[in-house]
C-alpha positions in Angstrom: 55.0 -60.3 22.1 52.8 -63.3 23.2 52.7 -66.0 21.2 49.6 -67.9 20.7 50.0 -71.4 18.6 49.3 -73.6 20.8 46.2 -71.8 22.8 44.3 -69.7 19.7 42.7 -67.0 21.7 39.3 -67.2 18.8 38.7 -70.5 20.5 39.7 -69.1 23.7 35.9 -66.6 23.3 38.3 -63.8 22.3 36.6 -62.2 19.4 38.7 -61.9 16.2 38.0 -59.3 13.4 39.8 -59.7 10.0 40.8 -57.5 7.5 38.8 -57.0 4.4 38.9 -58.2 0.5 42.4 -57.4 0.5 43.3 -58.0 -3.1 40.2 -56.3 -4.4 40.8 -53.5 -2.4 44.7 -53.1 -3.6 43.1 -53.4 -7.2 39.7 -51.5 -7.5 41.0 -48.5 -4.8 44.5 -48.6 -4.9 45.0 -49.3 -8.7 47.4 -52.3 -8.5 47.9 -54.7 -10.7 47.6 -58.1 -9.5 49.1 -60.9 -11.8 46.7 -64.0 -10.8 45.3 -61.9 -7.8 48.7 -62.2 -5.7 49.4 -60.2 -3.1 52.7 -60.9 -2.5 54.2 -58.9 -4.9 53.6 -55.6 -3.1 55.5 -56.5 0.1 58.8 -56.4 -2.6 58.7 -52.4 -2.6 58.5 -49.7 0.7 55.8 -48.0 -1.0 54.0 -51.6 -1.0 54.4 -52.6 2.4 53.6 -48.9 3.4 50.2 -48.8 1.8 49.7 -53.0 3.5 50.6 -50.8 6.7 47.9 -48.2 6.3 45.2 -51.1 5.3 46.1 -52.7 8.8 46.0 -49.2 10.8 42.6 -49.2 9.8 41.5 -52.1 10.5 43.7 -52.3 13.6 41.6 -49.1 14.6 38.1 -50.7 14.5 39.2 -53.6 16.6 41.1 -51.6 19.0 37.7 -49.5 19.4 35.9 -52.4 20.1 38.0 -54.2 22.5 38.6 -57.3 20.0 41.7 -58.8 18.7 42.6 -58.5 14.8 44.1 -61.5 12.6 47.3 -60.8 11.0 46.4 -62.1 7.5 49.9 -62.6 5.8 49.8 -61.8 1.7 50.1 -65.6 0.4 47.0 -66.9 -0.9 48.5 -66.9 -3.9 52.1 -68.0 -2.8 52.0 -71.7 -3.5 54.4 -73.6 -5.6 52.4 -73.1 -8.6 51.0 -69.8 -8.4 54.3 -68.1 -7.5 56.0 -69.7 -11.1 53.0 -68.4 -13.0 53.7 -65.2 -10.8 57.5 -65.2 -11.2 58.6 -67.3 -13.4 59.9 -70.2 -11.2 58.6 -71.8 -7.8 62.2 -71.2 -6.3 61.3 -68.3 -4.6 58.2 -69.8 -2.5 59.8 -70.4 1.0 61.3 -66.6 0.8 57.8 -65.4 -0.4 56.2 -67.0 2.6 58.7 -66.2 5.3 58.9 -62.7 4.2 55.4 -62.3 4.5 55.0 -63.5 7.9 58.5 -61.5 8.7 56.4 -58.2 7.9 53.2 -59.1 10.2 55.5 -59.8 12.8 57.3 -56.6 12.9 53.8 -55.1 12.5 53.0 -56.7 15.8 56.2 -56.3 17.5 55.3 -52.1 16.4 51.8 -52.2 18.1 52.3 -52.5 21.6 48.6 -51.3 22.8 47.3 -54.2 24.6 45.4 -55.9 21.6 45.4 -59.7 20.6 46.8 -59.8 17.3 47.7 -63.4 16.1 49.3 -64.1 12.8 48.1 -66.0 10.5 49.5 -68.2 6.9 47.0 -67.3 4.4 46.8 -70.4 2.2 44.8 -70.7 -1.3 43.4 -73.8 -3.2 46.0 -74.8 -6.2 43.3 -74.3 -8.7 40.8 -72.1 -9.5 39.2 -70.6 -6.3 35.5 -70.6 -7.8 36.1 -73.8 -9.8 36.9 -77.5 -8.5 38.8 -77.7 -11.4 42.0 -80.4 -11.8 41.4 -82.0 -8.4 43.8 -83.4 -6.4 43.2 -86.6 -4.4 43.7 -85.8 -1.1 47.2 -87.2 -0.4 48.1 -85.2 -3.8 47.1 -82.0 -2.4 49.1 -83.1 0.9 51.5 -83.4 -1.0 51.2 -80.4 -3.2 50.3 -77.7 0.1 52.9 -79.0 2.1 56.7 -76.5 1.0 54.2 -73.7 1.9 52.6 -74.6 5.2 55.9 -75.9 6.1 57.5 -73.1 5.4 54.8 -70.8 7.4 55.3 -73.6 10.5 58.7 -72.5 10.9 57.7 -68.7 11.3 56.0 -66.6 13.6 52.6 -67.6 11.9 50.4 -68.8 15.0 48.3 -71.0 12.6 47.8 -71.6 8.9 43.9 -70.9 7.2 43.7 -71.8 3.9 40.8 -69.9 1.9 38.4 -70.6 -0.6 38.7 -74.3 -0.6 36.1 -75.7 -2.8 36.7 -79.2 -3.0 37.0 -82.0 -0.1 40.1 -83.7 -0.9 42.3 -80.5 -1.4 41.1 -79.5 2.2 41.9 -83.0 3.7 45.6 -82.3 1.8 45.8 -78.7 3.5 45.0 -80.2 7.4 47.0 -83.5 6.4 50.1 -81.0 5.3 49.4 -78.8 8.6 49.0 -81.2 10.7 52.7 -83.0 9.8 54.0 -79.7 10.0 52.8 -79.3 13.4 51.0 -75.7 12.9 47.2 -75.2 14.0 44.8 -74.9 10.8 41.5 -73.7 9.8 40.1 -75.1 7.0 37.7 -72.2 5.3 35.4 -73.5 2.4 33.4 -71.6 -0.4 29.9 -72.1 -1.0 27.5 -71.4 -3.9 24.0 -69.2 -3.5 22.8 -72.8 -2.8 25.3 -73.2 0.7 26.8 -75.8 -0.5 30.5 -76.2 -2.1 31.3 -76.3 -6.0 30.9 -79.5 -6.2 27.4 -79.6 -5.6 28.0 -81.2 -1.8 26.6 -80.1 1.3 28.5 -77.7 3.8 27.6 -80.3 6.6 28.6 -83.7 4.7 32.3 -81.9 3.2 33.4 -80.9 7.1 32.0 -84.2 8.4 34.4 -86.0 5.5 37.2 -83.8 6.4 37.1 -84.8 9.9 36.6 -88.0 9.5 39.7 -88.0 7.0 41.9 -86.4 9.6 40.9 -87.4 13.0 39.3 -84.1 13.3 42.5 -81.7 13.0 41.5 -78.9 11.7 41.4 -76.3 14.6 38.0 -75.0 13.1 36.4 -74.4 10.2 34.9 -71.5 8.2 33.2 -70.0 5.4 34.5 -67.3 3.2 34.3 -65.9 -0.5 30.2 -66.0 -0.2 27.4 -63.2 1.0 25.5 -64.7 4.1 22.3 -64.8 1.9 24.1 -67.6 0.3 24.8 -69.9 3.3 22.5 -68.5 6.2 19.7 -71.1 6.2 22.5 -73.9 6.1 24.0 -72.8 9.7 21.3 -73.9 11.4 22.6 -73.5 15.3 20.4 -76.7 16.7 23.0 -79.2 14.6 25.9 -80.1 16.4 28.3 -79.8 13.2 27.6 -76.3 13.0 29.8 -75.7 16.4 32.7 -76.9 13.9 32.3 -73.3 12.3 34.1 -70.5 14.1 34.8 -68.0 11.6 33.4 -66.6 9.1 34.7 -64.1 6.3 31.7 -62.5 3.9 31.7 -60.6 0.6 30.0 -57.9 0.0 28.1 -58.6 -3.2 25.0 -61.0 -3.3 25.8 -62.1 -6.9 27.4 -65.9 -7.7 30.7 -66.5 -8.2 29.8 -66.9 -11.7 28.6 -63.4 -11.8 31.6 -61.7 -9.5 34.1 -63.0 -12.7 32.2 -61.5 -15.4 32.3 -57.9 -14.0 34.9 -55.1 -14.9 33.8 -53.1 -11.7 33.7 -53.7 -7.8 30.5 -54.1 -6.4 31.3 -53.8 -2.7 27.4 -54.2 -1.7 25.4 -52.2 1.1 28.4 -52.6 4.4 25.3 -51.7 6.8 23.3 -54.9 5.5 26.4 -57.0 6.1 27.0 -56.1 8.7 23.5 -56.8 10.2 23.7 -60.4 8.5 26.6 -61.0 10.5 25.2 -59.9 13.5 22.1 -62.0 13.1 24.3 -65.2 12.1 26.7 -65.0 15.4 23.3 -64.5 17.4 22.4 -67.8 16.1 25.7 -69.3 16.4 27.4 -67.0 19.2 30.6 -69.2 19.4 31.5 -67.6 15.8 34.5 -65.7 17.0 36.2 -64.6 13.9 34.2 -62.2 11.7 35.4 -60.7 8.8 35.3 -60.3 5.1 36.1 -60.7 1.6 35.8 -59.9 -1.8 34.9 -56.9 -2.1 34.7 -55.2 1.6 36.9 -52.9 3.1 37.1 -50.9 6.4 33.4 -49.8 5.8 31.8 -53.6 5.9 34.4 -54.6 8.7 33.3 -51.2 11.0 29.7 -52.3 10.3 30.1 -56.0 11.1 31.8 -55.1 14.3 29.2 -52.6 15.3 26.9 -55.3 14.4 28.7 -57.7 16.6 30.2 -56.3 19.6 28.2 -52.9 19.6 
């Protein structure tokens, strides 16, 4: 299979569709328990990495339909020193965790051999809370802190490392500090409040500006995730050059506040069509967005509708 780490075919113009809200879908459909809203754990039985198998069929079908590539999304948001203790009971099983999970995508791929660009990619998540900047990290502590998993995920098949839901500027600095000494491509995708702007009350613009000033601008790209695009669209302007920084995005389906999302005992997985039409109109505005997908909350319903909305 082609590899594709050092020449990312999403900033290459090859569109890239994602998956959906993974986690919420093995929880709210599929009736899994999550412990901390890791993944992980279901790659440890056959009927686990089965049912993963089936979620990427489907959305490996709406991609192949529409002559895009699909990113591999590997099971690990949650698979950080600290999460996989409060997971497993100790953090010695981290490197397995993560190689395992990219070990499975990569036999995925190996499996598929329609002519489809399917890169692979280290799902990372912040050490905290991923609604709340809570117990921030200076930005050589997160390096610090990030750095056994993205290591770990360099020396796989993953093609790049994007770490999700970052809400605070000096954990992403860490992430692309950690990625960049581990020599792996990263994309550094932020969370935003119904105002656009991050947790911390700072502006979408100002927190990548920071970050690549911080890093010599290493990040491969940046995103946006964990938000509905009513919550961010008036801040992607397309006439400001920073916005050409943002290649991906990755919506939920809800237009409520994170706030709001963590009080409820049931999914609200929106209207897809909408979404999918807010999509559309954002990468008509910004047509160098090449990876569309989504979050909490979406399935194959919202990603089928986005890629109708985007490629027709």
């Amino acid at each position: 299979m082609p590899r594709y780490r050092h020449a990312l075919p999403q900033l290459a113009g090859q569109p890239i569709l994602t998956d959906g809200g993974m986690e919420t879908v093995l929880i709210f459909q599929e009736g899994i328990d999550l412990p901390c809203f890791a993944s992980f754990p279901v790659l440890d039985s056959e009927e686990g990495r089965a049912l993963l198998t089936r979620y990427l069929d489907q959305h490996l079908q709406i991609a192949d339909g529409h002559g895009v590539g699909l990113l591999l999304e590997s099971a690990t948001w949650r698979a950080s020193p600290d999460w996989v203790a409060r997971v497993t009971g100790s953090p010695d099983p981290t490197a397995g965790i993560n190689r395992a999970a990219i070990d499975f995508l990569a036999g995925y791929r190996e499996q598929k051999s329609r002519e489809i660009t399917l890169p692979i990619s280290g799902a990372v998540g912040p050490r905290g809370d991923g609604y709340i900047a809570d117990s921030a990290m200076t930005a050589d502590e997160a390096a610090e802190y990030h750095r056994t998993q993205i290591e770990t995920l360099a020396a796989t098949e993953a093609d790049l490392v994007t770490a999700y839901t970052l809400n605070y500027v000096e954990e992403a600095i860490g992430v692309a500090l950690a990625a960049r000494g581990a020599g792996i491509p990263v994309a550094i995708s932020l969370t935003v409040e119904t105002d656009g702007r991050l947790p911390t009350g700072q502006p979408l613009d100002e927190a990548i500006q920071q970050v690549d000033e911080a890093t010599g601008a290493s990040p491969a790209y940046y995103m946006v995730n964990c938000a509905h695009p009513t919550h961010f669209a008036e801040v992607l302007d397309g006439s400001k050059p920073w916005t050409n920084r943002i290649h991906g995005l990755r919506a939920n389906a809800s237009t409520l506040s994170h706030a709001e999302l963590e009080a409820m005992t049931e999914l609200d997985d929106g209207d897809p069509d909408d979404l999918g039409r807010r999509v559309g109109s954002l990468r008509e505005r910004l047509p160098h967005l090449s990876v569309l997908g989504g979050c909490c909350g979406t399935d194959h319903r919202h990603i089928a509708a986005i890629a109708a909305a985007c490629f027709g």
